[in-house]
N, C-alpha and C positions, 0 to 999 in steps of 0.2 A: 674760354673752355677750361675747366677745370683737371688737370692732367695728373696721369696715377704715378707715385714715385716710391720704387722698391727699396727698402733698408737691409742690411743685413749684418747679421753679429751670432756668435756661435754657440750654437746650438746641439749639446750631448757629442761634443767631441770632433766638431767637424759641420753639423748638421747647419742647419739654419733657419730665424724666424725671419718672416720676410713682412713688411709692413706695409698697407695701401696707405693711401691718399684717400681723406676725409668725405663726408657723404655729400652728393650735390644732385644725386637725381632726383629733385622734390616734385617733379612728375609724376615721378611710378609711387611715389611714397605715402604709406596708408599707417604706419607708424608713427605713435606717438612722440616728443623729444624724452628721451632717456630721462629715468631716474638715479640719482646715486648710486650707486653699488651694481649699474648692472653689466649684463656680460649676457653673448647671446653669442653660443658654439653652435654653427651646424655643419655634421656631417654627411656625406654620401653612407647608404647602405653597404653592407659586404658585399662581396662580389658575390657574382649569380650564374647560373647558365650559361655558358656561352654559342648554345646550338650545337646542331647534329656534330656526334663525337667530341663535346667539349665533357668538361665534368658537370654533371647531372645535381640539381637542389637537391635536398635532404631535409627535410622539414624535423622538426623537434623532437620525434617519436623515433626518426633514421628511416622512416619513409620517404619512399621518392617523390620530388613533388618540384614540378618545374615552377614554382612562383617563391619558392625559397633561398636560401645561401646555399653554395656551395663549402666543401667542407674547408677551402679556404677561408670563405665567405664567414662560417662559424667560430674559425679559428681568430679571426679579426675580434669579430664579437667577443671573447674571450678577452684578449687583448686589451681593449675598449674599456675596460673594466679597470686593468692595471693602470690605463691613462688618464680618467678624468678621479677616479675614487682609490688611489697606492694604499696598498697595506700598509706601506710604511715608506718612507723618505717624504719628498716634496714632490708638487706638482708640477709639471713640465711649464718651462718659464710660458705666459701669455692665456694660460690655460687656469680654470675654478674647477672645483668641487658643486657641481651644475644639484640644483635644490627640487627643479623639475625638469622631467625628461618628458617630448612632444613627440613623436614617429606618427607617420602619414596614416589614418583609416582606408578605408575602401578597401575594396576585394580584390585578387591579382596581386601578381608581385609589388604592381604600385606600393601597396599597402603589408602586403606580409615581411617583404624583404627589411624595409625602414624599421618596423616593430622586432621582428625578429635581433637584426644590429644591436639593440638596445635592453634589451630583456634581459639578459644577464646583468647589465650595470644597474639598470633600475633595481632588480632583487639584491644589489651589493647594499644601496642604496636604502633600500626600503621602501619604495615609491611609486607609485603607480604610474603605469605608460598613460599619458594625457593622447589620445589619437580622436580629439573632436572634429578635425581639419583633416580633408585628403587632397590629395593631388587638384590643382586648379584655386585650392582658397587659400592662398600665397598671403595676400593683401590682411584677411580676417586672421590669421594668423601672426602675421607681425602687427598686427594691432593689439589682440592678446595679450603677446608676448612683451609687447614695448611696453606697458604697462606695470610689469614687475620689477623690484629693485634689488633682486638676487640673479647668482647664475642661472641660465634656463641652455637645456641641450636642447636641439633638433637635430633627427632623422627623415632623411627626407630623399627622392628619388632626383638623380642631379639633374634631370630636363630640366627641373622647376628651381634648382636652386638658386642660381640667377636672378630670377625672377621673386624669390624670396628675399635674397640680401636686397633686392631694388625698392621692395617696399618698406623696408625699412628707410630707406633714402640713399644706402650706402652706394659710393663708386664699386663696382665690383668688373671682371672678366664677364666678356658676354656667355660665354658657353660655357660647362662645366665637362670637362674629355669623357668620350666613352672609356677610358680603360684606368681613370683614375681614383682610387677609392682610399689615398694613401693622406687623404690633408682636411686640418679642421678650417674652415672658414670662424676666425671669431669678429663678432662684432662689440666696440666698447663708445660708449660718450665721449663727444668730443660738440664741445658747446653745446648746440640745441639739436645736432644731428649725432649721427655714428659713422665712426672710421673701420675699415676692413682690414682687420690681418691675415694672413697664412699662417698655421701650425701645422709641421710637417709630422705626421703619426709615427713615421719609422719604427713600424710595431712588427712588420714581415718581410723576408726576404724579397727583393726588389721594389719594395719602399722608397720614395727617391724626393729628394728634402727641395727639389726642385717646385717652384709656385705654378698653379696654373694662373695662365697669360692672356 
């Protein structure tokens, strides 16, 4: 049995990147073996609604609209922008300058929340949102994506992220938390498979450089 083993070294002062253990579930794995150069980030969307009397989506326009970010949710998204594409300094150690950006299709927050996340950095970028894949084509998607031999982001709804990193091949946590929208999963080459890291975002107040487990 192949077992997952955390690294840790400091990270913006305190922080920390946290390292997995190399890919071995070639079960669920519908990815190709890595090319050179590549790097495969995917994040959780902003946050969202949280139900009756939470704070309410806000769609693009500042209309209400229960399948969007909340205006924390937008504020991330902002963010997002200074993390993967800086005006100026360097990039957060573990992390690229992503050459395509992918967020979930379909209707519903499935789909609006992931594109929404990303819509600002893609126009930093100059890029078009790639949202060929929704929710459920996990597998068709990291086949795509393993394909390429530059950085590639993903947005994506975390039920499914899991199940994302797994077709890649990588070891990863079963579950992704309801209440966490704070860390990049990146994935990089390692032999003919990919290994899984933790990038902790620490882009907003209560951001917490903690890995999920």
């Amino acid at each position: 049995m192949t077992s997952q083993v955390w690294s840790r070294r400091t990270l913006l002062g305190g922080a920390a990147l946290f390292v997995a253990g190399c890919a071995a579930n070639q079960g669920a794995r519908a990815a190709a073996a890595p090319l050179p150069g590549a790097r495969v980030m995917i994040i959780r969307h902003g946050e969202k609604p949280a139900g009756s009397g939470g704070p309410q989506g806000i769609d693009a326009n500042g209309n209400a609209d229960s399948h969007s970010l909340t205006v924390r949710g937008w504020t991330r998204a902002g963010a997002l922008v200074e993390l993967f594409a800086p005006s100026t300094g360097a990039l957060r150690d573990g992390l690229a300058r992503p050459t395509a950006v992918y967020a979930a299709g379909g209707n519903g927050g499935e789909g609006t929340r992931p594109r929404e996340t990303v819509t600002p950095l893609a126009e930093r970028l100059g890029k078009s949102l790639v949202t060929t894949y929704a929710e459920g084509s996990e597998s068709q998607l990291a086949a795509e994506v393993s394909r390429r031999a530059e950085p590639t982001l993903i947005s994506w709804q975390h039920e499914e992220i899991p199940a994302l990193a797994a077709a890649f091949g990588a070891t990863a946590p079963k579950k992704w938390p309801d209440d966490r929208f704070d860390v990049v999963w990146v994935l990089t080459p390692v032999g003919s498979g990919w290994a899984l890291a933790q990038v902790p975002q620490l882009l907003l107040a209560g951001d917490t450089a903690e890995p999920i487990t």
